[in-house]
C-alpha positions as CSV (number, residue, x, y, z in Angstrom):
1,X,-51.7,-50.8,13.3
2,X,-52.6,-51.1,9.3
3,X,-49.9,-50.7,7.2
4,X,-51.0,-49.1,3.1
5,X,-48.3,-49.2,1.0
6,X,-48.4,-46.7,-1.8
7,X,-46.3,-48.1,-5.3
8,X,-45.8,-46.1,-8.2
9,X,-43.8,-45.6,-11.5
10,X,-40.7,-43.9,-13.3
11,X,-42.9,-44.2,-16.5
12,X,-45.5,-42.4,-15.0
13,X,-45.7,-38.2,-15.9
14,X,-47.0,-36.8,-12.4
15,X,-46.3,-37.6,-8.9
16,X,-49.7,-39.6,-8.1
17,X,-47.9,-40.8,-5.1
18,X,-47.2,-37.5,-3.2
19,X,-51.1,-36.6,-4.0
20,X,-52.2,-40.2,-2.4
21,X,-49.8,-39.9,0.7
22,X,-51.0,-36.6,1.4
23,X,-54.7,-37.7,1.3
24,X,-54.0,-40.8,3.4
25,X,-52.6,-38.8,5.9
26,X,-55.2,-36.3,6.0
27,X,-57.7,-38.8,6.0
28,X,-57.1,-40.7,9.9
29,X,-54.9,-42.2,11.9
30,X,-54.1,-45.4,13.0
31,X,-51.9,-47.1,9.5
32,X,-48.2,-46.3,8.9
33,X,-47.2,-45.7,4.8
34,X,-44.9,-48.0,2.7
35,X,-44.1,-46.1,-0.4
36,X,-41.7,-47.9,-2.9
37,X,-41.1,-46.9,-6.7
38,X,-40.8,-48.9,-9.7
39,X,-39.4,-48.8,-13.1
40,X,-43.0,-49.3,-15.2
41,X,-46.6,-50.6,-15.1
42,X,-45.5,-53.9,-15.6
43,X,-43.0,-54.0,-12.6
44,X,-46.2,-53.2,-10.2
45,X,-47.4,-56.3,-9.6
46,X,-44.1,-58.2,-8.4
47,X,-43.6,-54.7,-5.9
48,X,-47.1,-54.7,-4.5
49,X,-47.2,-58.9,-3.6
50,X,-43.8,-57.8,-1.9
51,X,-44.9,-55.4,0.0
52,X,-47.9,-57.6,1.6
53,X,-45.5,-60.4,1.6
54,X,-42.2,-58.9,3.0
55,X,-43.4,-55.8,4.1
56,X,-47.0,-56.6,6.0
57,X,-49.1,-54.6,3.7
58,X,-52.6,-54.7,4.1
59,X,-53.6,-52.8,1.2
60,X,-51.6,-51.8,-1.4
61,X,-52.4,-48.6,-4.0
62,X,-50.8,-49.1,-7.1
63,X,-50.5,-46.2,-9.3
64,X,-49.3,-46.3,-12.7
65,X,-49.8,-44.1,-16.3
66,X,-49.7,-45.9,-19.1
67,X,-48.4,-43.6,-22.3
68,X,-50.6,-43.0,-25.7
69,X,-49.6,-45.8,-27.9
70,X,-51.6,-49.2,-28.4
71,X,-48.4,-51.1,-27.0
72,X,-49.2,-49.2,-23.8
73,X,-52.8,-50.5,-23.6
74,X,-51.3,-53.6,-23.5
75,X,-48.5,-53.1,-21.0
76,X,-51.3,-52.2,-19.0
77,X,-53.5,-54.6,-19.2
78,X,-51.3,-57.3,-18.3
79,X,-50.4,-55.0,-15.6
80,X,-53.8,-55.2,-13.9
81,X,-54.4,-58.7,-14.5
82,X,-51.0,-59.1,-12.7
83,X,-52.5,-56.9,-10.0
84,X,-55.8,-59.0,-9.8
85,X,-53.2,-62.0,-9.6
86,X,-51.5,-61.1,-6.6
87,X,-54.7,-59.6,-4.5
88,X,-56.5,-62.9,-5.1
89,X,-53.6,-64.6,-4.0
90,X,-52.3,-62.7,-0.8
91,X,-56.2,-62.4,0.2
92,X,-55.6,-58.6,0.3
93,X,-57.1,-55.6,-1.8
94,X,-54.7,-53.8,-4.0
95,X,-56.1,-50.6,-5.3
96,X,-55.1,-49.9,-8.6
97,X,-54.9,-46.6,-9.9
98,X,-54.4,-46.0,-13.9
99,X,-54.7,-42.7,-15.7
100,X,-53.9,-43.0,-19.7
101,X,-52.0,-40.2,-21.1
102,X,-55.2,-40.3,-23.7
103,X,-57.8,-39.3,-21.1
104,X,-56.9,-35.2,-20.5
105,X,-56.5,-33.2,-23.3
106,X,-53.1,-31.3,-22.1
107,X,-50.4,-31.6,-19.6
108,X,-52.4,-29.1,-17.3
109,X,-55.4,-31.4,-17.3
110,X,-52.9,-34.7,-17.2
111,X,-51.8,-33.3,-13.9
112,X,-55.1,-32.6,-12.4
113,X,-56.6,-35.7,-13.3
114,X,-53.6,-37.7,-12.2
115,X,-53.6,-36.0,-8.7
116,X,-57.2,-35.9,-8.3
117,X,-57.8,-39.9,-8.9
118,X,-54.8,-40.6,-7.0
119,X,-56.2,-38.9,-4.4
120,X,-59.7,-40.2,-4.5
121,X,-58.7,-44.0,-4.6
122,X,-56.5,-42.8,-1.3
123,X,-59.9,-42.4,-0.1
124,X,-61.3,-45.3,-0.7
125,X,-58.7,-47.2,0.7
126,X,-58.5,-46.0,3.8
127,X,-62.4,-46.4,3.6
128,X,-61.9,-50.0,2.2
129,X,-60.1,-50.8,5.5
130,X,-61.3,-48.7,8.3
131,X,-64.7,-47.4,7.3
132,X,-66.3,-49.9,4.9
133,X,-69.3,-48.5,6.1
134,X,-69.1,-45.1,4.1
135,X,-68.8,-47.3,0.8
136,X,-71.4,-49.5,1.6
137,X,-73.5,-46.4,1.5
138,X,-72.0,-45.0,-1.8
139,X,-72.8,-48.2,-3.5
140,X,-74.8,-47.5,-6.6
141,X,-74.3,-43.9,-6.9
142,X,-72.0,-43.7,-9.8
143,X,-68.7,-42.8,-8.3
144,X,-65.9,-41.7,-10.7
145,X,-62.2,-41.2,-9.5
146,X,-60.8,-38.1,-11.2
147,X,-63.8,-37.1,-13.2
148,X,-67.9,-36.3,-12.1
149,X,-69.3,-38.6,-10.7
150,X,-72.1,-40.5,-13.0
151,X,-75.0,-40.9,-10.2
């Protein structure tokens, strides 16, 4: 059995977590669910290279929102090159999952987005592990996570 664990943040404004549980389970069978918490953005990539190491994770989604201010742009860029870090060095995928405050215009659409590309990477994770097939197909069509796709 796969094990996905699903990491997210305090800092964060919505519950991307809940929306990408939900979708994994909806999605098949045959993968049990870590979730864990952590304080911020930075904090992610220390918790995900746990869970493969401690915890037997074979994919991790990390999900994380980075706040409005140019400081946070940084916090989360050294956040996903943390990220990269421990994927390249545990030889597993770890699915990360940003939305900037700066990308929906109010807290109605900050929510939606939020739950919508959480839910959409969920997807591609559990394709990414038991149907790589269904994205070797989707390759070059423009796929967006939380907005229209582009192809």
């Amino acid at each position: 059995m796969k094990r996905i664990a699903v990491i997210d943040t305090t800092f964060a404004r919505v519950d991307m977590a809940s929306a990408a549980v939900r979708t994994l389970r909806s999605a098949g069978t045959g993968f049990s669910i870590l979730r864990r918490t952590v304080p911020g953005l930075k904090d992610l990539p220390v918790a995900c290279r746990q869970a493969m190491i401690e915890d037997g994770a074979d994919l991790v989604i990390a999900l994380g929102m980075p706040g409005r201010a140019d400081y946070d742009r940084t916090c989360a860029h050294e956040a996903s090159l943390g990220l990269q870090l421990a994927a390249v060095l545990e030889g597993r995928p770890i699915i990360e999952c940003f939305v900037f405050e700066g990308e929906a215009d109010g807290p109605g659409s900050l929510e939606t987005l939020a739950r919508r590309r959480a839910e959409e990477h969920a997807l591609n994770a559990y394709a990414l592990l038991f149907r790589p097939g269904d994205l070797r197909r989707r390759a070059g069509s423009g796929q967006r996570q939380g907005f229209a796709d582009a192809g």
